[in-house]
C-alpha positions in Angstrom: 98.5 120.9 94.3 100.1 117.8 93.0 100.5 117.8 89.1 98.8 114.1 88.1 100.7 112.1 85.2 98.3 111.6 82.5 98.7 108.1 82.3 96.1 105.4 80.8 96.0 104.0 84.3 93.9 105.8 86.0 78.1 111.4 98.6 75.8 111.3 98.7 74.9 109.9 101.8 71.4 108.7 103.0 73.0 110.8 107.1 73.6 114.1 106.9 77.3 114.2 108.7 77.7 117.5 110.6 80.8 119.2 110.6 81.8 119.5 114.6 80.3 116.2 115.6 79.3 112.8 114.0 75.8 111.5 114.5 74.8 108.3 115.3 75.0 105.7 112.8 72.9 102.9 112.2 74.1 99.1 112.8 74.5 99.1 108.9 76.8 101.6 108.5 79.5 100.2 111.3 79.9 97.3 109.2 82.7 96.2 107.5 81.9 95.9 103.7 79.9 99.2 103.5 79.4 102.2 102.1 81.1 103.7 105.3 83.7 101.3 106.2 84.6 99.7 103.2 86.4 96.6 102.2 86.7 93.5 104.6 88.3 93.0 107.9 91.1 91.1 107.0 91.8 94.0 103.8 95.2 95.5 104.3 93.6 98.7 104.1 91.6 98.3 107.4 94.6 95.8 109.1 97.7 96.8 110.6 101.5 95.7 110.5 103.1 94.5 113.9 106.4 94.9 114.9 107.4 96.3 111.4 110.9 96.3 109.4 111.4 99.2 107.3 114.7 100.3 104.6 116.7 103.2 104.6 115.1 105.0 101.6 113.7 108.5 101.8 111.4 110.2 99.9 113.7 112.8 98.0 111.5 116.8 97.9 111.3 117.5 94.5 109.1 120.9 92.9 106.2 121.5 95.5 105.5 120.7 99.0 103.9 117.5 100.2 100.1 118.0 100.4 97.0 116.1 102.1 94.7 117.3 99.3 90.5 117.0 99.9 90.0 118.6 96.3 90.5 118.4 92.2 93.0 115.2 92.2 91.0 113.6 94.6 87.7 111.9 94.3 83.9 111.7 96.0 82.7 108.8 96.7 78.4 108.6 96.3 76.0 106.2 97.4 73.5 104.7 95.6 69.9 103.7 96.2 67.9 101.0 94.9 65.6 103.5 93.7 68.7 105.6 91.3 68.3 104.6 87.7 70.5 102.9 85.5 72.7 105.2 83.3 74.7 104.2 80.6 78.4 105.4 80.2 80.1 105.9 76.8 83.9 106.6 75.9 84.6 110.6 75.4 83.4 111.9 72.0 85.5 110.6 68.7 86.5 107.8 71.0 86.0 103.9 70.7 83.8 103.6 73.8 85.3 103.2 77.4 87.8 101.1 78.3 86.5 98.0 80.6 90.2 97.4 82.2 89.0 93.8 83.4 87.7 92.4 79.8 90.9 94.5 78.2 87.7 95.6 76.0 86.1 98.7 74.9 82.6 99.3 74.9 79.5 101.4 76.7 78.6 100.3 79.9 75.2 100.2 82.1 75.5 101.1 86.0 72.1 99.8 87.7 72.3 102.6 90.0 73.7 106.1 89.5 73.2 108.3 92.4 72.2 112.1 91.2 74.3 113.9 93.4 77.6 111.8 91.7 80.3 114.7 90.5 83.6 113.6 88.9 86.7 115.3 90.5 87.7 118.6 88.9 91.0 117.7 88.7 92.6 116.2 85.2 92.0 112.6 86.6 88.2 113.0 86.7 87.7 110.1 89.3 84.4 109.1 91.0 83.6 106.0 92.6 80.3 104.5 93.0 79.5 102.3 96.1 75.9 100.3 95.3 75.3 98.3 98.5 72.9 96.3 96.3 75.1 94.8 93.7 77.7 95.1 96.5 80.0 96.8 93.8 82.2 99.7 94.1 81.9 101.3 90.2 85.0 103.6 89.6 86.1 106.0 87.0 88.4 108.0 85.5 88.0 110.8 83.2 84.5 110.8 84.0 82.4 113.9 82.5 78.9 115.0 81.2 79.0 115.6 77.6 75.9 117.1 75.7 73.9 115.3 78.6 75.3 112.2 78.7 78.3 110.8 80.7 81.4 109.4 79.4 84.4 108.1 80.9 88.1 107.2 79.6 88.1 103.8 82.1 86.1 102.0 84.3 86.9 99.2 86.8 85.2 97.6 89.6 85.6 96.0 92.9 83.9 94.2 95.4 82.6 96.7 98.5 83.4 93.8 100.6 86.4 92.4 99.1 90.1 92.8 99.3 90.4 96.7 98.5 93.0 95.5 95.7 93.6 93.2 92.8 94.0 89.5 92.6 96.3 88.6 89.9 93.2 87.4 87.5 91.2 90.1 88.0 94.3 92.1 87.8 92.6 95.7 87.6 89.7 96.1 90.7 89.8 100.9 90.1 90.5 103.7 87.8 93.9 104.4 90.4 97.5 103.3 88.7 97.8 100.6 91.2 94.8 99.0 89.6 92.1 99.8 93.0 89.4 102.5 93.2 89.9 105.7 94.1 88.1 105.3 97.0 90.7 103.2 98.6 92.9 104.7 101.4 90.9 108.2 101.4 90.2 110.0 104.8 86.7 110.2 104.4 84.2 113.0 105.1 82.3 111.1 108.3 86.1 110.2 109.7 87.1 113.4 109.3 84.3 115.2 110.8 84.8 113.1 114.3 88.7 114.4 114.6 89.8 111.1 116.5 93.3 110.8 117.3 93.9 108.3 114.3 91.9 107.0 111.5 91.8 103.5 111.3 92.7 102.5 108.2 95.8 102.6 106.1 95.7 105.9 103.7 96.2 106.3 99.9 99.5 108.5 99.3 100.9 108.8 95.8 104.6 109.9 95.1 106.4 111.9 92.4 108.5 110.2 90.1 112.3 110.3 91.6 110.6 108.7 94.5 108.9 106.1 92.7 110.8 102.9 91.2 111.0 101.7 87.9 111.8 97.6 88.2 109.9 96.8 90.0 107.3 99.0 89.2 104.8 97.6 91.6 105.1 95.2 94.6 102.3 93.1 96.2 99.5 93.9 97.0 99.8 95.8 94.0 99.1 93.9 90.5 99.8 97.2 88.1 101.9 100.6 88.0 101.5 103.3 86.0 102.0 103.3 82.2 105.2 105.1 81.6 107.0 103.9 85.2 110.0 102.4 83.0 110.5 106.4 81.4 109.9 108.4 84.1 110.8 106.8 87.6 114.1 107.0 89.0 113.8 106.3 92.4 113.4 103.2 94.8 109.9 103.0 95.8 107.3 100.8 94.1 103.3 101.3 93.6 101.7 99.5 95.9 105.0 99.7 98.6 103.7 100.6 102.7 104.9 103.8 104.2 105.1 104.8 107.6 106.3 106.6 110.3 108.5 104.3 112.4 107.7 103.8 116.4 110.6 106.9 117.3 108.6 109.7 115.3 107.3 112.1 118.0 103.9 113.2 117.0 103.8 115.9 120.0 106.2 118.4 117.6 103.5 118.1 114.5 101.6 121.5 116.3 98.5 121.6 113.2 95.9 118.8 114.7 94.9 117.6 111.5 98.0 116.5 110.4 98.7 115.1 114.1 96.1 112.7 113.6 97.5 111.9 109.6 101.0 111.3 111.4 99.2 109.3 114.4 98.1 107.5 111.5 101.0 106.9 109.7 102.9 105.2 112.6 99.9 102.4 113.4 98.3 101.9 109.7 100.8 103.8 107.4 99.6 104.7 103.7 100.0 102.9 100.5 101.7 104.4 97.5 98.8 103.8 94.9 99.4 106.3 92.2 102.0 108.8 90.3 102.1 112.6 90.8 104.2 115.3 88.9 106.4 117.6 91.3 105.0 116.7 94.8 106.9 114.4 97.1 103.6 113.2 98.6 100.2 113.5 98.5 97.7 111.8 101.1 94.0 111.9 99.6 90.8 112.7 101.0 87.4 112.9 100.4 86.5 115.6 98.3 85.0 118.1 100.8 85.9 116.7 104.0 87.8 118.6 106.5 90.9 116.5 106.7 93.2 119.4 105.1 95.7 120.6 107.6 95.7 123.9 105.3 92.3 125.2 104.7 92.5 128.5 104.0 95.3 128.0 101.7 99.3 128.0 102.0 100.8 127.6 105.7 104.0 127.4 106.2 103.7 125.7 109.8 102.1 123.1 108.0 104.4 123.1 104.7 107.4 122.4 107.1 105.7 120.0 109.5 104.8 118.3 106.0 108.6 118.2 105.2 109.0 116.7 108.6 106.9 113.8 107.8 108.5 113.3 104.9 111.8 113.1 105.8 110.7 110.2 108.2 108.5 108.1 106.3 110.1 104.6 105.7 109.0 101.8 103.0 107.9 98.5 105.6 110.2 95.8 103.9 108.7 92.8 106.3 106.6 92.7 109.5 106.1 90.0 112.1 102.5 90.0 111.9 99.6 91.7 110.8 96.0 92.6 112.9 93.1 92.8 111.2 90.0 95.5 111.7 88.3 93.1 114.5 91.8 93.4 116.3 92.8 89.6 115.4 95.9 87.7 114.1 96.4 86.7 110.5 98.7 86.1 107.2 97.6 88.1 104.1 97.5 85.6 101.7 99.7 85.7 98.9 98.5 82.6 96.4 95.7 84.5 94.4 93.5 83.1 91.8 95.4 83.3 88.7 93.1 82.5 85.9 90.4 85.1 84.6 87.6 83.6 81.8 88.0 87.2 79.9 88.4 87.0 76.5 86.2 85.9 73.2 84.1 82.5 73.1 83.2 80.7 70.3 80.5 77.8 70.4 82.6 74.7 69.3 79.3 72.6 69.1 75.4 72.9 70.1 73.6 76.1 70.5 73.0 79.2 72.3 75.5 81.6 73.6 78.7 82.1 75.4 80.0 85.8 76.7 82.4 86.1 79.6 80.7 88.7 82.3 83.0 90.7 84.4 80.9 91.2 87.3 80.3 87.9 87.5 84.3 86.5 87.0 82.4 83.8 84.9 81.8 82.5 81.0 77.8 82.7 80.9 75.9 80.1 78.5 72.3 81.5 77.7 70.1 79.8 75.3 72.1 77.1 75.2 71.7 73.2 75.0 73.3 70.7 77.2 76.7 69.7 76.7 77.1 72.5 74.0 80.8 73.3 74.3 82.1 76.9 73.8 86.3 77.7 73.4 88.1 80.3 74.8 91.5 80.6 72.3 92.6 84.0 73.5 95.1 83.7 75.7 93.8 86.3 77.8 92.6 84.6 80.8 96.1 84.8 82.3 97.9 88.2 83.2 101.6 88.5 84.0 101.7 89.9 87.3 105.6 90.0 88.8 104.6 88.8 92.2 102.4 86.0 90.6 103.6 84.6 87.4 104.0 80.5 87.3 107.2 79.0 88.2 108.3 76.1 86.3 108.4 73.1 88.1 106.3 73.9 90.8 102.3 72.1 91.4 99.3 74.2 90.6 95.9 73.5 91.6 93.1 74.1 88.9 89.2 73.7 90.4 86.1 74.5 88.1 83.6 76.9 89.7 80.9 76.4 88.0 76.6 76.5 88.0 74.0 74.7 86.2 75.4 71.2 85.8 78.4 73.6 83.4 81.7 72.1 83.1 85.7 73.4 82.5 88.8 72.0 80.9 92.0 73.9 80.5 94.9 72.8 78.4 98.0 74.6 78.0 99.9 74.4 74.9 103.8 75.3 75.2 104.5 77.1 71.6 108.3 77.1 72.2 107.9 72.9 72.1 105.1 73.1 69.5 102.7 70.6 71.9 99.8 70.6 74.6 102.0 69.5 77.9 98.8 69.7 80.3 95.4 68.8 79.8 92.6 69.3 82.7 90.1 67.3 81.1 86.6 67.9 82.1 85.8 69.1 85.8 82.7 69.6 87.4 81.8 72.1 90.0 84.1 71.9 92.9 86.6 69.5 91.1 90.2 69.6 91.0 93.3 69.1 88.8 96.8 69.2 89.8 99.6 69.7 87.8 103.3 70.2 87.0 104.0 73.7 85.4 106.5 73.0 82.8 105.4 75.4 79.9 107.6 77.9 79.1 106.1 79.8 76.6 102.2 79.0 77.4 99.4 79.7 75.7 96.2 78.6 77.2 93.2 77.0 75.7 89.9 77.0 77.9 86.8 75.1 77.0 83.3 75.0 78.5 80.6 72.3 78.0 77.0 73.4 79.5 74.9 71.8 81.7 71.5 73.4 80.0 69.7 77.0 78.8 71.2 78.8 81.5 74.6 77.9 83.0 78.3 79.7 84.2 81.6 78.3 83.9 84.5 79.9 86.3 87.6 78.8 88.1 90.4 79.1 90.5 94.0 78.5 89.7 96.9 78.7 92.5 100.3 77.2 93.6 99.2 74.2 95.3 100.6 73.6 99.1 
């Protein structure tokens, strides 16, 4: 079994899937954004690379075999009704509450829904992921556990069930996985598995151990995080959130063990992104926990262990492609120029009434209570994370445009502490209007205010590299 790095970074099902055959599914369930087909269209988890480029870089073996593992280090995924009750998660005992990755705050948290069949894995990671077609949230944990009848957790993120499938770089951390997505991202899942096609259609979730992995960078696009200790451990060339694949040549016919025909027959259209760190195994593709999608059931093989070794010795990084197709079988560019600018962080009312708290779900400052044109400031600096792919470059024009309800408005000013002066200034927008500006801060530090529109209002924008 893979050996997982303990790093800080890290179904119930209303079918009954049989084992030999899958049963029909309702029009709901063949959607994309569900709890069966997750993620958008146009994610690069459901899209493939055409014509793609790949380096000469191999993953190196290293203490165990590679392994497609459907148990402890992976996760379940459960799905919740309207009619599950809220539960409320703490941090571990003795600790300061969980860890809320996207408000880089501590404190208990309330799920709406909590399915009663959810389990965390067995393994030391302790993931589970929640998908809530309601809230349209995918909830996901690490270290998850029941303690003296309550549930606790080390870290919990969460992502949209029709989103991306990964980051952007303001909302930086989307999952309990290193590479900052949920756990259910990538896995071979138990209704896919149980059909045996001849591929599944999505990319897979591989992690690698660390004299595959690289240490600068750490992580690539669509990656916005690595994990913790990546700068100690790694030593090898690969990056967190890198594609691998099988390159057009790889004969599939020699892989004799079906289940890991159809991994491979996978690798060479969708491939598998390297989304976590593993100690001693030179791969490791995750599935559902208790699916069928392990080449190895009934325990070591050494057919399989070898035709594992074969697949490893092929698998390439993709370094560019010439296009990409999405799930619906159509053309597009994944788009690069992400939002940039997150409202996390503490607000204090400047003037009026009321109150101001930034809510994650949301990606918004919230005024309740609150008086028109009361004005709430944001002097934390934390709205703004320093993702490699997506830090500001100096000289070049950024668009700023308020997203924001209630007759709420936003101005942003960045103060450059190295020249002791504010060198851009916003002013006040409205919903829907824009700014744009010369980046020419060098050491920024960001000041954001709101001014509400009444009792109830939100304050929210987007910030990107203008065209």
């Amino acid at each position: 079994m893979p050996q997982k790095s303990h790093t800080f970074r890290r179904a119930r099902l209303y079918l009954l899937l049989g084992c030999s055959a899958l049963v029909s599914l309702p029009s709901w369930a063949q959607e994309w954004g569900t709890f069966l087909k997750p993620f958008a269209a146009d994610s690069l988890w459901n899209s493939r690379p055409v014509s793609p480029t790949f380096s000469d870089d191999v993953i190196p073996t290293s203490d165990y075999y590679p392994l497609i593992t459907n148990s402890s280090y992976s996760t379940g995924i459960f799905l919740a009704s309207p009619n599950d009750p809220p539960v409320t998660v703490t941090g571990p005992t003795g600790s300061n509450s969980i860890k809320i990755v996207d408000e880089e705050a501590f404190h208990d948290i309330t799920i709406p829904h909590w399915p009663a069949a959810t389990k965390p894995a067995p393994g030391g990671d302790a993931h589970a992921d929640i998908a809530d077609p309601t809230t349209g949230i995918i909830h996901s944990f690490w270290g998850l556990a029941q303690q003296d009848g309550k549930w606790t957790a080390r870290l919990y993120a969460w992502t949209r069930l029709d989103g991306r499938g990964w980051p952007d770089p303001a909302h930086y951390y989307q999952g309990a996985r290193a590479t900052g997505i949920p756990a259910a991202a990538g896995l071979i899942r138990t209704h896919e598995a149980a059909a045996k096609p001849d591929f599944y259609p999505h990319a897979l979730a591989m992690s690698l151990t660390f004299n595959a992995l690289a240490a600068n960078p750490a992580y690539v696009f669509p990656s916005t995080s690595a994990d913790a200790h990546a700068a100690k451990l790694n030593t090898g060339n690969i990056p967190e959130g890198a594609l691998m694949m099988l390159p057009p040549s790889f004969d599939t016919s020699k892989i004799t063990n079906d289940e890991l025909r159809r991994i491979a027959e996978t690798l060479k259209r969708y491939g598998a992104y390297v989304v976590d760190a593993n100690r001693g195994t030179p791969f490791a593709i995750y599935a559902e926990i208790g699916s069928t999608a392990n080449p190895a059931p009934n325990g070591w093989n050494a057919t399989v262990g070898n035709e594992l070794q074969t697949i490893r010795a092929a698998l390439r990084r993709v370094t560019g492609t010439s296009g990409w197709i999405d799930g619906n079988g159509k053309s597009f560019t994944p788009n690069q120029n992400l939002n940039l600018l997150s409202m996390r962080g503490a607000w204090t009312m400047q003037s009026g009434g009321g109150q101001a708290k930034f809510s994650s779900w949301d990606q918004a400052m919230i005024f309740t209570n609150s008086s028109a044109n009361s004005v709430a400031v944001n002097y934390s600096n934390r709205g703004m994370q320093a993702v490699n792919w997506a830090k500001p470059v100096p000289g070049a024009s950024y668009k700023l445009t308020a997203r924001t309800t209630g007759g709420a408005k936003l101005r942003m000013t960045i103060y450059d502490q190295l020249v002791g002066k504010v060198v851009t200034d916003s002013g006040y927008l409205g919903n829907g209007q824009s700014t744009t500006f010369t980046w020419n801060a060098n050491s920024p530090r960001l000041i954001i205010y709101a001014q509400s529109g009444g009792e109830t209002s939100t304050v929210s924008a987007e910030l990107i590299k203008a065209n």
